[in-house]
C-alpha positions as CSV (number, residue, x, y, z in Angstrom):
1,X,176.2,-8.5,74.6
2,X,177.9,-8.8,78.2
3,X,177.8,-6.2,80.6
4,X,180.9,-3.5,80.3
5,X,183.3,-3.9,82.6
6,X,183.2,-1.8,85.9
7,X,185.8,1.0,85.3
8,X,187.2,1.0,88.3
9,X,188.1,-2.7,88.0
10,X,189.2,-1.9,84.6
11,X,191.6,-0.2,86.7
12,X,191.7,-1.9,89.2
13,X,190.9,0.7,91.9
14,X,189.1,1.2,94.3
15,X,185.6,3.8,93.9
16,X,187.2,6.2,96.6
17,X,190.6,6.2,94.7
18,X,192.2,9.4,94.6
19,X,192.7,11.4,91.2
20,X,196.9,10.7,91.8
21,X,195.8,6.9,92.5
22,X,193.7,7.0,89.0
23,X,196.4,7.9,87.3
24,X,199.1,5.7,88.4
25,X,197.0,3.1,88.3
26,X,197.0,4.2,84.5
27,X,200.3,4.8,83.5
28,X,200.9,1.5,85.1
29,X,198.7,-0.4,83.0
30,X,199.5,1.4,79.9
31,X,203.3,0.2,80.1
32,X,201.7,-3.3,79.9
33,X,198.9,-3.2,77.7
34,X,200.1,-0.4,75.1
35,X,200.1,-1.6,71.3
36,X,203.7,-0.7,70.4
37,X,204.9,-2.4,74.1
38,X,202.6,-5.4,73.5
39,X,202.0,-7.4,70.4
40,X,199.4,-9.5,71.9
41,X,196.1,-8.9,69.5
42,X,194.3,-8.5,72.6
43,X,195.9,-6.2,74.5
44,X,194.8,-3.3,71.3
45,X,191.5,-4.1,72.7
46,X,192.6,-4.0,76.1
47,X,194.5,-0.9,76.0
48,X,191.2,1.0,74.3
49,X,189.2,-0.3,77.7
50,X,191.9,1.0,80.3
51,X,192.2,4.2,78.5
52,X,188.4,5.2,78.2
53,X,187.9,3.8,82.1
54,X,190.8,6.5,82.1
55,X,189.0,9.4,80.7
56,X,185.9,8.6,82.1
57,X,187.1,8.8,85.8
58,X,190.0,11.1,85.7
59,X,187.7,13.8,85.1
60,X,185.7,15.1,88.0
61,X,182.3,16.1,86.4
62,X,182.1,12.5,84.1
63,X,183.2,10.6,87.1
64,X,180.4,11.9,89.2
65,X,177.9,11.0,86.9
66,X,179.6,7.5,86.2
67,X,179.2,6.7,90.0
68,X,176.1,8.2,90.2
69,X,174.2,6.0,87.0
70,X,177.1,3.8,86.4
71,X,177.7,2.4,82.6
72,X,174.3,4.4,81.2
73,X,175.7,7.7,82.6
74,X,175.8,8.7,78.3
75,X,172.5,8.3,77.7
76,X,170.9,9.4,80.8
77,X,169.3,12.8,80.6
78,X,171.4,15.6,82.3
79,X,168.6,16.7,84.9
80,X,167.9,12.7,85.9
81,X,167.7,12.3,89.3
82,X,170.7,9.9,90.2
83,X,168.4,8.6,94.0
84,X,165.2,8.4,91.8
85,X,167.0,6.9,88.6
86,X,168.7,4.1,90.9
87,X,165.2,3.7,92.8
88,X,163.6,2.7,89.1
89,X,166.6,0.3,88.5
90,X,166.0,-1.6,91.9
91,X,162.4,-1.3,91.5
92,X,162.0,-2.3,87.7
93,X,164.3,-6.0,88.9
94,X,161.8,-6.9,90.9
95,X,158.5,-6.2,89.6
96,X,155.6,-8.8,89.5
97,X,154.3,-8.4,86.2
98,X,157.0,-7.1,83.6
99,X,157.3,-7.2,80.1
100,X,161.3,-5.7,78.5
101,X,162.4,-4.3,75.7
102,X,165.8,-2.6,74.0
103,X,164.7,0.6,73.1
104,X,166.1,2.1,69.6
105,X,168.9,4.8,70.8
106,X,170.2,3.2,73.8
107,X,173.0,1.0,74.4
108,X,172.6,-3.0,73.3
109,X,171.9,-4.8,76.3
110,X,170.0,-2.0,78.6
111,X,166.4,-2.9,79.0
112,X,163.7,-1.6,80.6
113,X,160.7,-2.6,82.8
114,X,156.3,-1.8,81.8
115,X,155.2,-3.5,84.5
116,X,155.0,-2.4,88.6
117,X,158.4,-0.4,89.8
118,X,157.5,0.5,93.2
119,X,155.2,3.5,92.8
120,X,158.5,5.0,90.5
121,X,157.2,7.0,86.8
122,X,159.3,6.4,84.3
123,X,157.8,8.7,82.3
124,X,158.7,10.7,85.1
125,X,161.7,10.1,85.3
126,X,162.8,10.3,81.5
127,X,160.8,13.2,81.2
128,X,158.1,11.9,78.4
129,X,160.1,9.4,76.8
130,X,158.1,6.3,77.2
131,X,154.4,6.8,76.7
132,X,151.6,4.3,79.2
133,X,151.7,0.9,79.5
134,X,154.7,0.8,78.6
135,X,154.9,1.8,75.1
136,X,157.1,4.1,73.3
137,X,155.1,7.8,73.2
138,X,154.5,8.9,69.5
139,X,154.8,12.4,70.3
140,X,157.7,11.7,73.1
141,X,161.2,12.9,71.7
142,X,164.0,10.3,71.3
143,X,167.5,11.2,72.2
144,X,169.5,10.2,68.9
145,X,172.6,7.5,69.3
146,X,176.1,8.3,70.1
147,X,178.7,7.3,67.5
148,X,182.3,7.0,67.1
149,X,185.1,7.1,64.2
150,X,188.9,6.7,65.2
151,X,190.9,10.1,64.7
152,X,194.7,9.4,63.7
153,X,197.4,11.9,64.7
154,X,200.7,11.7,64.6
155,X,203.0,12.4,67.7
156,X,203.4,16.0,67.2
157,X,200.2,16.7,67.1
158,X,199.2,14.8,69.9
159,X,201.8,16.4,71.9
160,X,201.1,20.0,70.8
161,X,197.3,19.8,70.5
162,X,195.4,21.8,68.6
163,X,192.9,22.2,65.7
164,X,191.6,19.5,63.1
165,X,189.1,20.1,60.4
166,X,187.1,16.7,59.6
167,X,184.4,15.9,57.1
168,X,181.8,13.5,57.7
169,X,179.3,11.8,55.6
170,X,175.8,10.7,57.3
171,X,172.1,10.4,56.2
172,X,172.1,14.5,56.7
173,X,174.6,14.8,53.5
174,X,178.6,15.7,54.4
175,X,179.2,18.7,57.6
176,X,182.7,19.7,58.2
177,X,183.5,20.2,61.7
178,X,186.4,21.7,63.5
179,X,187.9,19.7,66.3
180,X,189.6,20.7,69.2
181,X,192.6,18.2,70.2
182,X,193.6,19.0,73.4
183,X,197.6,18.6,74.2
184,X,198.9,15.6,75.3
185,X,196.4,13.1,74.2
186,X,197.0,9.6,73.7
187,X,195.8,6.4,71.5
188,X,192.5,5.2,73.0
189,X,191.5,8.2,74.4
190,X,188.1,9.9,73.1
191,X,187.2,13.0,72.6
192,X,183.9,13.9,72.8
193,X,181.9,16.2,70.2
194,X,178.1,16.8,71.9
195,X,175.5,16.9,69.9
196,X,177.7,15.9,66.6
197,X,176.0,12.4,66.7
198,X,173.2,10.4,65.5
199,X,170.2,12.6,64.7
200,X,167.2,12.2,67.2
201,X,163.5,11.9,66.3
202,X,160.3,13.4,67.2
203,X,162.4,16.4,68.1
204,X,165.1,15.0,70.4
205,X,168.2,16.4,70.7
206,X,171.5,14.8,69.0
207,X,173.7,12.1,70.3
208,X,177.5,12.7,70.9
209,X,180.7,11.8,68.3
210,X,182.9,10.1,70.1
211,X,186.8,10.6,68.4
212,X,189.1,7.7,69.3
213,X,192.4,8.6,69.1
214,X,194.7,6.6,67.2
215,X,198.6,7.7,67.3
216,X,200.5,6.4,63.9
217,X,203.6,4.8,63.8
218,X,206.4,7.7,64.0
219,X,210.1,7.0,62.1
220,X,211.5,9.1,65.4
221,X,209.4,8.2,68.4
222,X,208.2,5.3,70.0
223,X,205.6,6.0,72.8
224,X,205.0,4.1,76.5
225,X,201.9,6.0,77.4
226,X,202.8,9.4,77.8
227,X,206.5,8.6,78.1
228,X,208.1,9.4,74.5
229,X,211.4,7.2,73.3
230,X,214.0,8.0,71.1
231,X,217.5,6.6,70.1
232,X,220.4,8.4,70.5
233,X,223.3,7.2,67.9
234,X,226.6,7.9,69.8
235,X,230.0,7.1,68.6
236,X,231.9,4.6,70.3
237,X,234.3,7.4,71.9
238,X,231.1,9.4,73.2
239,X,229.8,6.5,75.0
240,X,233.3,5.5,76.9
241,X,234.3,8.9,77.6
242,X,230.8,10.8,77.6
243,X,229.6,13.7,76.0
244,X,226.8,16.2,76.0
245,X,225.0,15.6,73.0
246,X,221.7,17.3,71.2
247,X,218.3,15.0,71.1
248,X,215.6,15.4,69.2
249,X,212.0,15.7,71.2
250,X,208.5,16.5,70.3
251,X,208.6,19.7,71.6
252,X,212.0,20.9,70.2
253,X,215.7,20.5,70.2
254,X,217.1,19.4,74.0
255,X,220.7,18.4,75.2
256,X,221.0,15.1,76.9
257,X,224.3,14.4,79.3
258,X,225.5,10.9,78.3
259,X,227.9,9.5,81.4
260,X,231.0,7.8,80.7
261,X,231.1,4.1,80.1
262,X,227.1,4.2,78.3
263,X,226.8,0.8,76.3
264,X,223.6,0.1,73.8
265,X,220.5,-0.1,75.0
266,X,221.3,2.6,77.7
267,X,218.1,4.3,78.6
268,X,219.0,8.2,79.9
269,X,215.8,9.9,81.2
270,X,214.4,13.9,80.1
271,X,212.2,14.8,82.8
272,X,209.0,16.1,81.9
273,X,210.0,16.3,78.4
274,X,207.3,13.4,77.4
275,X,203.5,14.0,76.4
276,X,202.1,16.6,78.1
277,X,199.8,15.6,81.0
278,X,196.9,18.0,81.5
279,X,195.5,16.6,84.5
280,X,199.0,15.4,86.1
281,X,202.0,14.6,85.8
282,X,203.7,14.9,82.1
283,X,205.4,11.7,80.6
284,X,209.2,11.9,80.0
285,X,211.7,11.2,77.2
286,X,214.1,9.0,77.8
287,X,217.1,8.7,75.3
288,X,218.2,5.1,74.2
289,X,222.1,5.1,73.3
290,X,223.2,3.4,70.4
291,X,226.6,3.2,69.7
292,X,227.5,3.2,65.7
293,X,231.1,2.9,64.1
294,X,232.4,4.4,61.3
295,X,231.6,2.2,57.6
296,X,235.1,2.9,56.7
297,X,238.1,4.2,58.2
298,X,241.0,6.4,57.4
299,X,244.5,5.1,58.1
300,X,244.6,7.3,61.3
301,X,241.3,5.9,62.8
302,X,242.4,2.6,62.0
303,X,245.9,3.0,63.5
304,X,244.0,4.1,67.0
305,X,241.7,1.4,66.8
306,X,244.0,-0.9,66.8
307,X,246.7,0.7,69.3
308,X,243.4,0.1,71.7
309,X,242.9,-3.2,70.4
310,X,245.8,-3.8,71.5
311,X,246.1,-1.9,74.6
312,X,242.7,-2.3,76.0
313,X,241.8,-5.3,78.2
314,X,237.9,-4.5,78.1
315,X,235.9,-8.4,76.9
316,X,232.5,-7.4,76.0
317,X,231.9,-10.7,76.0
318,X,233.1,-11.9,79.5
319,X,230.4,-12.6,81.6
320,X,230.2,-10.2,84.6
């Protein structure tokens, strides 16, 4: 399995970025790489990447251990030393005599040195984990694996938040377990559930569930990142001469101002009125126009219609 990615170049950041500089950096790549903007089958995959590289580093605590053990900072144990933990890394690379393994419960692709680390413990350093020479301790507790499942919600609740009861099945029978869903959360992003994962053995503690969030497909809303979209049917006479007109939003009723002359395809912009942001900046709704006519029309509307027909000298169709 290939190394993961560097967050910050998932990002493309640099490791003293600024939280504001995180986050542009986000909503920037999100407008690109987001499933409903891009139909490329790879950028689903991609989008999942920039969004946990996200989550990981836009929080202060989970950043600090990210810098501090890099792409293990899951499975390493809370009191871990981060100077003795990189010391053992270095050391383990270039000892003499070594002999590696993948140990059951960590990630694929993280191995692990038996042979000379510079005078470092591992047992030390994991805290009884690994037994001597190198073997795995029989009476040493094993931390158990983290797991994930993908938690659908639609936009409401992702822009509201709240509480979700789940069920899941495992080796342990079925648990039900209520779930927190903070406000403003979008697809890709996971929420984390400690000690609702894998069972350990030999006493260790649980692994984390990991909840990917999934938005579905809404018949109103059509999300860019936080940003929420939403078309506005106008008639013809409320896009030429404008109008103030009620829109539809996640959070409630608003009134958008439509300025004269607004064609199809006009995009008109609700501050703030996007997915709630609770480490910055909100996203914002922005109102597409769409101009409708009338099926059928009475004499009267007919008779105007053509009176501008007539009148007008507007060519849609004339290049400008």
């Amino acid at each position: 399995m290939p190394p993961a990615e560097d967050f910050y170049s998932v990002l493309g950041v640099s490791r003293g970025a600024s939280a504001d500089e995180i986050q542009r950096a986000y909503r920037k790549l999100a407008r690109t790489y987001h499933p409903d903007v891009n139909k490329d089958p790879a950028a689903e995959e991609r989008f999942k990447q920039i969004s946990e590289a996200y989550d990981v580093l836009s929080d202060p605590s989970t950043r600090q251990r990210y810098d501090a053990f890099g792409p293990d900072f899951r499975r390493v144990p809370e009191d871990a030393d981060p100077a003795t933990w990189g010391r053992a890394r270095a050391g383990s690379s270039r000892a003499r005599s070594s002999r590696s393994w993948e140990e059951e419960g960590f990630p694929e692709g993280v191995r692990f040195s038996t042979g000379s680390a510079e005078g470092i413990d591992l047992d030390d350093l994991f805290g009884g984990i690994f037994g001597g020479g190198g073997r795995r301790s029989s009476r040493g507790p094993i931390s158990g694996p983290d797991q994930e499942v993908e938690l659908e919600l639609t936009v409401e609740e992702a822009y509201r938040g709240g509480t979700r009861k789940l069920t899941l099945e495992g080796p342990g029978g079925v648990r039900n377990v209520d779930v927190r869903i903070p406000a403003g959360v979008v697809s890709g992003q996971r929420i984390r559930l400690a000690g609702q994962g894998g069972q350990g053995s030999g006493g260790g503690a649980a692994g984390d569930l990991y909840l990917v969030v999934r938005i579905a497909p809404h018949p109103r809303y059509r999300l860019d990142g936080r940003d929420v979209i939403v078309d506005l049917p106008l008639a013809a006479w409320e896009g030429a001469l404008g109008a103030s007109v009620p829109v539809e939003t996640p959070g409630g009723q608003a009134t958008v101002k439509v300025p004269k002359g607004s064609s199809t395809g006009r995009r008109l912009r609700l501050k703030g009125r996007g997915l709630p942001n609770p480490r910055g900046t909100p996203g914002d709704l922005y109102a597409e126009v769409k101009l409708m006519v009338p099926h059928r029309l009475t004499r009267e509307e007919e008779r105007l219609f053509e009176e501008l027909a007539g009148t007008s000298k507007f060519n849609p169709r004339r290049s400008r």
